[in-house]
C-alpha positions as CSV (number, residue, x, y, z in Angstrom):
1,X,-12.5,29.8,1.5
2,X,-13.4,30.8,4.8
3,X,-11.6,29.7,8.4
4,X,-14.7,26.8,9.1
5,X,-14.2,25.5,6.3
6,X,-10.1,25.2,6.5
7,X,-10.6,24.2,9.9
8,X,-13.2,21.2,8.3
9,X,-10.3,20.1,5.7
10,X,-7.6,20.0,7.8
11,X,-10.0,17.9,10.1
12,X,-10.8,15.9,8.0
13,X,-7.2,15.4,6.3
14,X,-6.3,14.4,10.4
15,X,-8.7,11.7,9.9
16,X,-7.9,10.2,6.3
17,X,-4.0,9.9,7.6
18,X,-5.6,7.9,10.4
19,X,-7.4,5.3,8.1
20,X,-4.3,5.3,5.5
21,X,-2.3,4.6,8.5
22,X,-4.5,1.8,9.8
23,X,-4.6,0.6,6.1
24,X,-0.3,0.2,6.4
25,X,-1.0,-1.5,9.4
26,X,-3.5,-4.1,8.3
27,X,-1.4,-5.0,5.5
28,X,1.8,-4.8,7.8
29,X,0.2,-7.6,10.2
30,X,-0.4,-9.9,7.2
31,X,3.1,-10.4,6.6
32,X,3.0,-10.1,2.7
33,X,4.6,-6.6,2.4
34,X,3.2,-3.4,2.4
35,X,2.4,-0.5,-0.2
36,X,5.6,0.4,-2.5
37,X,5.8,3.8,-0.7
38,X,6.0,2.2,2.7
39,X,8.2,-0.3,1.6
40,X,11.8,1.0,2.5
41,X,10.6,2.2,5.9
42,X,9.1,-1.7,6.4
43,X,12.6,-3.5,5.6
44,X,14.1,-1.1,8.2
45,X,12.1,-1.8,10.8
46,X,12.2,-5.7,10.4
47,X,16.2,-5.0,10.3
48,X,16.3,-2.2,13.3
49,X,13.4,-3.7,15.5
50,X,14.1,-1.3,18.4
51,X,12.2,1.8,16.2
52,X,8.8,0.8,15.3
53,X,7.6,0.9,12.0
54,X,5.8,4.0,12.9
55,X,9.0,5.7,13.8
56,X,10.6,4.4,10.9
57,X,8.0,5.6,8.6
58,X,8.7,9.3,10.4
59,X,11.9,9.1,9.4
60,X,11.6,8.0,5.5
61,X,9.0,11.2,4.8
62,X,11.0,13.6,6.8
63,X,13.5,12.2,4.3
64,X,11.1,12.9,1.6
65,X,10.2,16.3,2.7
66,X,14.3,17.4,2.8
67,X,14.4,16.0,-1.1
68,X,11.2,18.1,-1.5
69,X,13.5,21.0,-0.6
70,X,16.9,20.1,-2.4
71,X,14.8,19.7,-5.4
72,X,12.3,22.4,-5.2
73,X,14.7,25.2,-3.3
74,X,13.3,28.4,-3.3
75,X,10.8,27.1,-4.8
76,X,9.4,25.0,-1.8
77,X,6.6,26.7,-0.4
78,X,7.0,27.4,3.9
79,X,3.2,25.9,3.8
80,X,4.4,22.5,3.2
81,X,6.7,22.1,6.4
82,X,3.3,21.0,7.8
83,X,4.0,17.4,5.8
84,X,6.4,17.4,9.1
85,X,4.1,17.3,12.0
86,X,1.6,15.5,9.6
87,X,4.3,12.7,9.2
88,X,5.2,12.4,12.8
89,X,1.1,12.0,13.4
90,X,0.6,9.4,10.2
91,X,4.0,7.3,12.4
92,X,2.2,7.6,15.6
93,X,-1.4,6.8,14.4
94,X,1.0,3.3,12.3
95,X,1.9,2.4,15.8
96,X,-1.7,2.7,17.3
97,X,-3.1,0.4,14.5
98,X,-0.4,-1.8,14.6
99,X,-1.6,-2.0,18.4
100,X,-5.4,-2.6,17.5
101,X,-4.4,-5.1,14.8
102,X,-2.4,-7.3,17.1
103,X,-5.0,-8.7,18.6
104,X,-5.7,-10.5,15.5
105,X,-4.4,-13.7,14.1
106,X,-3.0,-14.0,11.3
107,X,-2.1,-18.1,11.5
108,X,-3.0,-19.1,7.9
109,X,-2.1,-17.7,4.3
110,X,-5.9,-17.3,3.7
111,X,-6.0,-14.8,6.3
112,X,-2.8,-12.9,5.7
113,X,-4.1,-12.1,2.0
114,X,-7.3,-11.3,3.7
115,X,-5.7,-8.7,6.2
116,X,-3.5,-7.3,3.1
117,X,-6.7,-6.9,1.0
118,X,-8.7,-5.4,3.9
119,X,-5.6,-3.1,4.7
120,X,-5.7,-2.2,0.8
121,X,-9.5,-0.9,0.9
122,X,-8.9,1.0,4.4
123,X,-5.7,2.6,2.9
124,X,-7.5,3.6,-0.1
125,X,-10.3,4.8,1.7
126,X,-8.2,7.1,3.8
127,X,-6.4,8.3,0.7
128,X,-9.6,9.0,-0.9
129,X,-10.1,11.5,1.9
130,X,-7.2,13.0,1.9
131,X,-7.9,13.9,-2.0
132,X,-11.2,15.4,-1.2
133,X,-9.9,17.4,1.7
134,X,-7.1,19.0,-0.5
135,X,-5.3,21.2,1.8
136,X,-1.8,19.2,1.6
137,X,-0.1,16.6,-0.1
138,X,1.8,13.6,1.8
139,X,5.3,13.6,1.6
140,X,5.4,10.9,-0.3
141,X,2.8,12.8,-3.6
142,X,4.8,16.2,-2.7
143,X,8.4,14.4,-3.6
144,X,6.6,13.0,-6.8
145,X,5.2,16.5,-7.6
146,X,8.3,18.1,-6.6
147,X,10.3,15.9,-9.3
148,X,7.3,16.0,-12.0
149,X,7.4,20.5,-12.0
150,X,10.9,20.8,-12.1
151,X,11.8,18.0,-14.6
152,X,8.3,18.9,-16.2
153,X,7.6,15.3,-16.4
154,X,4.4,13.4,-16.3
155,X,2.8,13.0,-12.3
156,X,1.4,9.7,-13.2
157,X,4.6,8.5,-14.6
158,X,6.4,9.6,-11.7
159,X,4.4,8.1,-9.6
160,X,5.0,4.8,-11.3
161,X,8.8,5.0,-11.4
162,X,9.0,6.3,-7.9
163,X,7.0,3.6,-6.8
164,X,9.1,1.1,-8.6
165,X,12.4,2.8,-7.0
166,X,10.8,2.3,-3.3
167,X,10.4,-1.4,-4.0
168,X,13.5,-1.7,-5.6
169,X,15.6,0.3,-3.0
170,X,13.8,-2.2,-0.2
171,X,14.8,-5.1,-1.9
172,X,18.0,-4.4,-2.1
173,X,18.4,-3.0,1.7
174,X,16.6,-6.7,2.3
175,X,19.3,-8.9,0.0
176,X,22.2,-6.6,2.0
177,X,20.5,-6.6,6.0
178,X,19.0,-10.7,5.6
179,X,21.9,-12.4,3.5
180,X,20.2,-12.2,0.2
181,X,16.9,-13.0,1.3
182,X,13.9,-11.1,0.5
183,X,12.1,-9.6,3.4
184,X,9.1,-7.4,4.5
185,X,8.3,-7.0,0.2
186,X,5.9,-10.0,-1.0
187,X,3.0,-10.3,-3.1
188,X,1.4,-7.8,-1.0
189,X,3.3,-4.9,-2.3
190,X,2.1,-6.0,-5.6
191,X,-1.2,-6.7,-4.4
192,X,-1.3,-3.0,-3.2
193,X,0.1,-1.2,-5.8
194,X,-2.1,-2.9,-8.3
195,X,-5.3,-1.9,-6.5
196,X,-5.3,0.9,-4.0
197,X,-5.4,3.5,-7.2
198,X,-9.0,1.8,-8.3
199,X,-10.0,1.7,-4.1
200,X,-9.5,5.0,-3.9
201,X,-11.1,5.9,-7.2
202,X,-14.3,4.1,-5.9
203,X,-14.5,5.8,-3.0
204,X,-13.9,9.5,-4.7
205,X,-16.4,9.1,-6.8
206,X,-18.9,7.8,-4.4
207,X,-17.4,10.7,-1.0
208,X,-17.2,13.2,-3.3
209,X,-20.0,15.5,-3.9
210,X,-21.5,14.6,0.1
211,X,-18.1,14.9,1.7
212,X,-17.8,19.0,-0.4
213,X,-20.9,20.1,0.8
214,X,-20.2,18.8,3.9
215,X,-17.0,20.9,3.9
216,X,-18.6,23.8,2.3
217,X,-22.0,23.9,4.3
218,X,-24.2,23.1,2.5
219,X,-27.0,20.7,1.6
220,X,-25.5,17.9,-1.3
């Protein structure tokens, strides 16, 4: 693989953690929860308001990246301490569409599941990228990976129970912070989790082939 065309993927990867970011915050401003994956970080930032959800999402895939290396030990590969400065740009790029979706109201439950399902599509757009670009995982595949080769256990089913453990772990932060009331994890969590694997299948199948040659050089 030659230097332009590493210097295309990480490009491009820079841009598909921009749309996944402005997918969280779409979803975010509807007020029905967010993905499963971004759910911990979300009940923490509803609790601790001073850090932004941006920052707080930081924080939960550094987080990610240290179990990466508990798990993996000398195992993990030095090439994957860019998840860091990748994370700190997927929390700041949050906060700027957080910023660019506050300009729009979100009065009536029609609209929030409208915001949710346009954040879903945007999310799994920029996800879809990120697959094509295929330099580096998230923190958030790279812990389910990480688990998955050394347990030698299913990705998919992983991925599934992972999932399951974020919601579950920001329920319960949200029964102990809000006196057993459930916050900042609704129907929108489901919503997402449901359907930003077939987004993102969509758009693969239709970025795929353009997006390579693009990559590569050449003429689709």
């Amino acid at each position: 693989m030659s230097k332009t065309e590493i210097a295309k993927r990480y490009t491009l990867f820079v841009v598909s953690l921009f749309f996944a970011a402005l997918g969280v915050a779409f979803t975010k401003h509807g007020e029905l929860g967010v993905s499963p994956i971004s759910s911990v970080a979300n009940t923490l930032s509803c609790k601790y308001s001073s850090l932004s959800l941006g920052t707080w999402l930081i924080i939960w895939n550094c987080f990610l990246i240290v179990g990466q290396v508990i798990i993996l030990r000398k195992k993990f590969q030095l090439i994957q301490l860019l998840q860091i400065p990748l994370s700190f740009l997927f929390g700041w790029f949050t906060d700027l569409g957080m910023w660019i979706v506050s300009f729009v109201p979100v009065n009536t439950y029609p609209v929030r599941v409208v915001m949710v399902v346009i954040g879903i599509v945007i999310l799994g757009f920029g996800i879809s990228l990120s697959v094509i670009a295929n330099v580096i995982m998230n923190s958030g595949e790279a812990f389910v990976k990480a688990i998955s080769d050394t347990f030698h256990r299913d990705f998919g089913n992983v991925k599934i129970a992972f999932d399951v453990l974020c919601v579950l772990i920001a329920l319960v932060l949200s029964l102990i912070f809000f006196d057993f009331t459930i916050v900042g994890t609704r129907e929108g969590t489901i919503l997402s989790a449901l359907l930003t694997g077939v987004v993102v299948k969509f758009f693969s199948s239709k970025l795929k082939d353009p997006l390579k040659a693009l990559l590569q050089g050449r003429t689709a």
